[in-house]
C-alpha positions as a printed NumPy array, in Angstrom:
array([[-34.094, -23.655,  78.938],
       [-32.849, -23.526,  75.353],
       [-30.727, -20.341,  75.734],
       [-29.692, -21.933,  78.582],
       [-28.151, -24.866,  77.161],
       [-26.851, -23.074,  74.228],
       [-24.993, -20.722,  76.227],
       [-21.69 , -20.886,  78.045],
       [-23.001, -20.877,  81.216],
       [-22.11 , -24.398,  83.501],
       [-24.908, -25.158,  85.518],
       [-25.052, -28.772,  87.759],
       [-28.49 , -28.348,  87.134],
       [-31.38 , -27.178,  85.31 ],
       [-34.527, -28.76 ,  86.537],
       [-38.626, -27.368,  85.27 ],
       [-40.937, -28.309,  88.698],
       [-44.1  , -27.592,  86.105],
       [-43.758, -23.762,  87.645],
       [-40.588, -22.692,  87.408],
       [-37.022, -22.909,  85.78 ],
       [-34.389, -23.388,  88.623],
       [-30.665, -23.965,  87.399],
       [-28.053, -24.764,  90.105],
       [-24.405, -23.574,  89.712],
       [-21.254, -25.236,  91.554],
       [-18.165, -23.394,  91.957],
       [-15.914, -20.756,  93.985],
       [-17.927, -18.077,  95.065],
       [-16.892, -15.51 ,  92.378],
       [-17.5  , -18.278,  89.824],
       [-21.043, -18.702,  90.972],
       [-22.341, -14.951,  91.65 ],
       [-21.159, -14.315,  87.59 ],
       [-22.957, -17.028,  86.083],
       [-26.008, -16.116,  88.487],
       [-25.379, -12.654,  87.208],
       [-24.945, -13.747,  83.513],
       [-28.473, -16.413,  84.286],
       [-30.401, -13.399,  85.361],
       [-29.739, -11.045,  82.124],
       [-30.359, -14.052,  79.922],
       [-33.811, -14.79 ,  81.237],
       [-34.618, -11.286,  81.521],
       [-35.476, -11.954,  85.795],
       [-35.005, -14.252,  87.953],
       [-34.163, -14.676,  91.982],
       [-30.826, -15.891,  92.887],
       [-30.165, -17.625,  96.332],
       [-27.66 , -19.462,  98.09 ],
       [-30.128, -22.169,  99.236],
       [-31.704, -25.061,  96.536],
       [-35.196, -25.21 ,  96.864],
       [-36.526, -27.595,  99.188],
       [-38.13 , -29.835,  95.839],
       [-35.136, -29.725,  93.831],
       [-34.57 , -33.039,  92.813],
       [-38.008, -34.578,  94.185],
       [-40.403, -36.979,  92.257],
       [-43.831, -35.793,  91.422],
       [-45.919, -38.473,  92.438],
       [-47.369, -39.895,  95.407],
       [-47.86 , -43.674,  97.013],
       [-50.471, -45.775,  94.567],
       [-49.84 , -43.54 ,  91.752],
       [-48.629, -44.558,  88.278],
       [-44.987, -42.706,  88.012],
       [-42.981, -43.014,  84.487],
       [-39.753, -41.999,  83.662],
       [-39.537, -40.512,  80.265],
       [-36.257, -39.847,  78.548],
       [-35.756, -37.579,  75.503],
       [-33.451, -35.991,  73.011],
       [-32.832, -32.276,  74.75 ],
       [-33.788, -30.155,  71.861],
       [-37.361, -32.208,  71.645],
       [-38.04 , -31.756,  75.694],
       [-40.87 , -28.948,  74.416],
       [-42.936, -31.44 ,  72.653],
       [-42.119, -34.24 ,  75.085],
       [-43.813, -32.338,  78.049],
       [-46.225, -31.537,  75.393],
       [-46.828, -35.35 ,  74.738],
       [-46.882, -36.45 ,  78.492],
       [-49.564, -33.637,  79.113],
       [-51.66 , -34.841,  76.562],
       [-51.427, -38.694,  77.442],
       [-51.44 , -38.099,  81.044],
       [-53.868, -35.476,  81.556],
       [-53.734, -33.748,  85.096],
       [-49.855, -35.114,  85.996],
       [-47.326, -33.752,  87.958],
       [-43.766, -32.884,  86.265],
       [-40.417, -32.309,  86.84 ],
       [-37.744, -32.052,  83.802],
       [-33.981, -32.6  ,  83.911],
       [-33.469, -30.09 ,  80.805],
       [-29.779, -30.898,  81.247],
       [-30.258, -34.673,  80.964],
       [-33.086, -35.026,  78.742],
       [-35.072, -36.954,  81.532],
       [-38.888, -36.186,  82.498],
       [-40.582, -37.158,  85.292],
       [-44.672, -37.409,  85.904],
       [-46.85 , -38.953,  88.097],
       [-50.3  , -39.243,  87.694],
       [-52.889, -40.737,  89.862],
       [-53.535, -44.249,  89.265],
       [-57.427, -44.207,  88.825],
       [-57.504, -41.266,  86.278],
       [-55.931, -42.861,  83.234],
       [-56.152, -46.447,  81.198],
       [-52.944, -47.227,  82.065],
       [-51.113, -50.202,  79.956],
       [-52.622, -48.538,  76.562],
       [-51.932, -45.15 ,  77.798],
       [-48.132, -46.036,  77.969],
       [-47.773, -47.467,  75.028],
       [-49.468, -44.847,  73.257],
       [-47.234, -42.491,  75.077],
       [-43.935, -44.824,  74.191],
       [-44.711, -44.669,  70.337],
       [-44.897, -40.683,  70.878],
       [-41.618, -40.651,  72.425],
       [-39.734, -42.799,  70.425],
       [-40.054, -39.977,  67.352],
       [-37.868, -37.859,  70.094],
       [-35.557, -40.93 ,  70.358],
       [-36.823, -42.01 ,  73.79 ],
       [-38.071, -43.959,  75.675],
       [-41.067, -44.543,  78.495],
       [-40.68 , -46.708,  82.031],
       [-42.864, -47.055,  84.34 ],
       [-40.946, -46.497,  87.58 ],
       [-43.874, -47.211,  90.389],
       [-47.506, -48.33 ,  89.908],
       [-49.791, -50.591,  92.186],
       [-48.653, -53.986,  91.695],
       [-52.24 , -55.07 ,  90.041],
       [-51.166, -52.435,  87.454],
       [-47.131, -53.213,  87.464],
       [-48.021, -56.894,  86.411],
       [-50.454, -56.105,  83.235],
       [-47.802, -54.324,  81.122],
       [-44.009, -54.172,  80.51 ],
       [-42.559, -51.728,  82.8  ],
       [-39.542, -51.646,  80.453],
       [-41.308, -51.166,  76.81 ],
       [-38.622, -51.371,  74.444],
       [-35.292, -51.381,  74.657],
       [-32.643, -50.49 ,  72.443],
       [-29.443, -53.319,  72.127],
       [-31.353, -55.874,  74.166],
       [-29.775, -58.539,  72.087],
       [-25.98 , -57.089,  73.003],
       [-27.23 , -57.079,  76.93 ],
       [-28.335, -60.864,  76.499],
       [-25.268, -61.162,  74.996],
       [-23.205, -59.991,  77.951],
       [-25.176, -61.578,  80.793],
       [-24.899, -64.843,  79.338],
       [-21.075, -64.862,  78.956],
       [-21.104, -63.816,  82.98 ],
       [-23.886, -65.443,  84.085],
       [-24.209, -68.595,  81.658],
       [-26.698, -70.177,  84.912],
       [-28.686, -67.55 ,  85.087],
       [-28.63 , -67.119,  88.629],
       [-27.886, -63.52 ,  89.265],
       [-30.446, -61.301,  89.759],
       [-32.917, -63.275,  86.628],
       [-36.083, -61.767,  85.314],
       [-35.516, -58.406,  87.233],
       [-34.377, -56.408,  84.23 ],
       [-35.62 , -55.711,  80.808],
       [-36.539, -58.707,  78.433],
       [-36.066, -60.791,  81.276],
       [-32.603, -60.557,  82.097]])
């Protein structure tokens, strides 16, 4: 994924399902088949096809499990699966290597969940991340801040309250309350 990045290649995507590498590219045919081409000598292999695969883009976790959304620096996304792994033990991953997002679900019985996340939120916030947790039974959802911290939540109070001074759009559904 690295040499990826670094490289002048232009993919739309560049997505780890846990197994494999799979980097999408965009562009007139000619366009494509070279950076395919150029993809394949720097990995050493590869397939190329026309088609995505049918999981591009999908979520790793099922109904009832605890899913969290884990955003990272890109040069830390190594030790940031590394870190997920370790706190969530038996997950499913995807990685958006291009966006510095990771995604893992993890059933919701197998882990302690609220000190679980926060241990995995102090990890991440070395890599200048953060951790939310996107879906979790409600029992679970309500014992812990889906948000954890956030980063200029004084300048977003801020703003809502000079367009919404009542506090009638939308309140509490955000973080801190907003």
């Amino acid at each position: 994924m690295r040499d990826v990045l670094r490289s002048p290649l232009e993919p739309v995507a560049i997505e780890w399902d846990d197994v494999q590498l799979h980097v999408v590219f965009e562009s007139v045919e000619a366009a494509v088949d070279a950076q395919s081409a150029a993809l394949v000598s720097l990995a050493g292999s590869g397939d190329v096809s026309e088609a995505l695969p049918p999981d591009l883009g999908a979520r790793p976790w099922q109904p009832g499990d605890v899913a969290v959304k884990v955003t990272h620096r890109l040069s830390a996304l190594s030790a940031v699966l590394d870190d997920v792994r370790r706190h969530l033990p038996g997950c499913r991953v995807t990685a958006h290597a291009g966006s510095g997002v990771v995604h893992a679900g993890v059933s919701a019985g197998a882990i302690d969940v609220a000190p679980t996340v926060e241990r995995l939120r102090a990890d991440i916030a070395a890599y200048g991340g953060s951790v939310v947790v996107v879906d979790a039974p409600d029992d679970i959802k309500s014992s812990l801040d889906v948000w954890g911290p956030v980063r200029g939540l004084d300048v977003m109070l801020r703003v809502k309250d000079q367009f919404d001074r009542d506090g009638r759009m939308s309140p509490g559904r955000f973080v801190g309350g907003i």
